[in-house]
C-alpha positions in Angstrom: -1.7 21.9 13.4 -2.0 19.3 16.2 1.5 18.6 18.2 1.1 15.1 17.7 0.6 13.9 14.1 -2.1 11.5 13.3 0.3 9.4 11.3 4.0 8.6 10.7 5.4 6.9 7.5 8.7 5.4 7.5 10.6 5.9 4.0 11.9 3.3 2.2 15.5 5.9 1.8 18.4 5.9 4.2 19.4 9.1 5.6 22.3 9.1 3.3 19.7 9.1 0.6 20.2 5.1 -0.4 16.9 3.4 -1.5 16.7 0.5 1.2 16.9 -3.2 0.2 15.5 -5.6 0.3 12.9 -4.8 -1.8 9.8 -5.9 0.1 10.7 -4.6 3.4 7.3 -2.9 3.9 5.8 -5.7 3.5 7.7 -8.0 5.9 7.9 -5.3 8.8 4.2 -4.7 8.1 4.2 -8.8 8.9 5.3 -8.9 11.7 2.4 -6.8 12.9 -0.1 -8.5 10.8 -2.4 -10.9 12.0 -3.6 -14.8 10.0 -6.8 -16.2 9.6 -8.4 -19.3 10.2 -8.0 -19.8 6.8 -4.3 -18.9 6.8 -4.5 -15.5 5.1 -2.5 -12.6 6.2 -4.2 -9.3 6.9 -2.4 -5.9 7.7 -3.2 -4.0 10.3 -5.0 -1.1 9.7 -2.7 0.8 11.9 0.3 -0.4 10.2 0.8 -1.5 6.6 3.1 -0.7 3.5 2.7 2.2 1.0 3.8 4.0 -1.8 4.3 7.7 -1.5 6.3 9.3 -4.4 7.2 6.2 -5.9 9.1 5.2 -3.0 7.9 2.0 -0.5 6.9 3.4 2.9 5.3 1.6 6.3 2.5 4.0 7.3 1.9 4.2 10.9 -1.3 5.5 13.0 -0.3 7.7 15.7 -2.7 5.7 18.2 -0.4 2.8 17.9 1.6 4.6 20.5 -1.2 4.3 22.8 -2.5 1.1 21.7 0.6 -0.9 21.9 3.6 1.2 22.7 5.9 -1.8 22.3 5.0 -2.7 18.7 5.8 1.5 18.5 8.8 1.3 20.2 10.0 -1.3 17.8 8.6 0.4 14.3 10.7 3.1 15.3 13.6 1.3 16.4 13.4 -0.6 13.1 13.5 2.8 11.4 16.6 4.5 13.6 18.8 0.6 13.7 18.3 1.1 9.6 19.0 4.9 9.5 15.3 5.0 7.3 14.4 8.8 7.0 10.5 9.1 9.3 8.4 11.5 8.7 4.5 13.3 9.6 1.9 12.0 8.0 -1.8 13.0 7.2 -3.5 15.6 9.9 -6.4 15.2 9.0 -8.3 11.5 9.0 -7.7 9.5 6.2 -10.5 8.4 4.5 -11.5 4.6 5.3 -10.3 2.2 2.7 -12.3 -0.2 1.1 -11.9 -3.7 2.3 -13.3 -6.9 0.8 -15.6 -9.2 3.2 -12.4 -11.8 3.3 -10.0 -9.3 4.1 -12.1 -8.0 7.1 -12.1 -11.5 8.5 -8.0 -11.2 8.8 -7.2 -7.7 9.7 -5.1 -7.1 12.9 -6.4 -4.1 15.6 
């Protein structure tokens, strides 16, 4: 097992085990790292966008973010210790690509 995971996820539960409101907070932090098209059509990263993992909304994180923009890091985690929001390892391995339709391509952040 690699010292460095490949991923992080951020869970939607405090560390006092409170789900954490508002409700669509994955999606707005994943916002503010999203990028709009010409057509004014938001596109998540592919290094940073909302999940579900055991019922329970999650922002998933690429590792190389670190690398790629250690700011935007540096905040994602900040956002998660300022809100007490539990962060844990993700995948190892790669994740397998997700499907993405010909619009959506046109919007997505690096």
């Amino acid at each position: 097992m690699p010292d460095t995971p490949r991923e992080l996820v951020i869970l939607g539960i405090t560390e006092s085990g409170k789900t954490f409101r508002p409700s669509d907070w994955a999606e707005r932090l994943c916002g503010v790292m999203a990028l709009f098209d010409p057509t004014h059509s938001i596109g998540f990263s592919p290094y940073v966008r909302p999940i579900i993992s055991n019922g329970l909304k999650c922002v998933l994180i690429d590792a190389q973010v670190e690398q790629l923009v250690p700011s935007a890091f540096d905040f994602l985690l900040g956002f998660a210790r300022d809100n007490e929001l539990r962060v844990r390892r993700g995948r190892e391995e790669a994740r397998p690509e997700v499907a993405v339709c010909p619009e959506e391509e046109k919007g997505r952040a690096v």
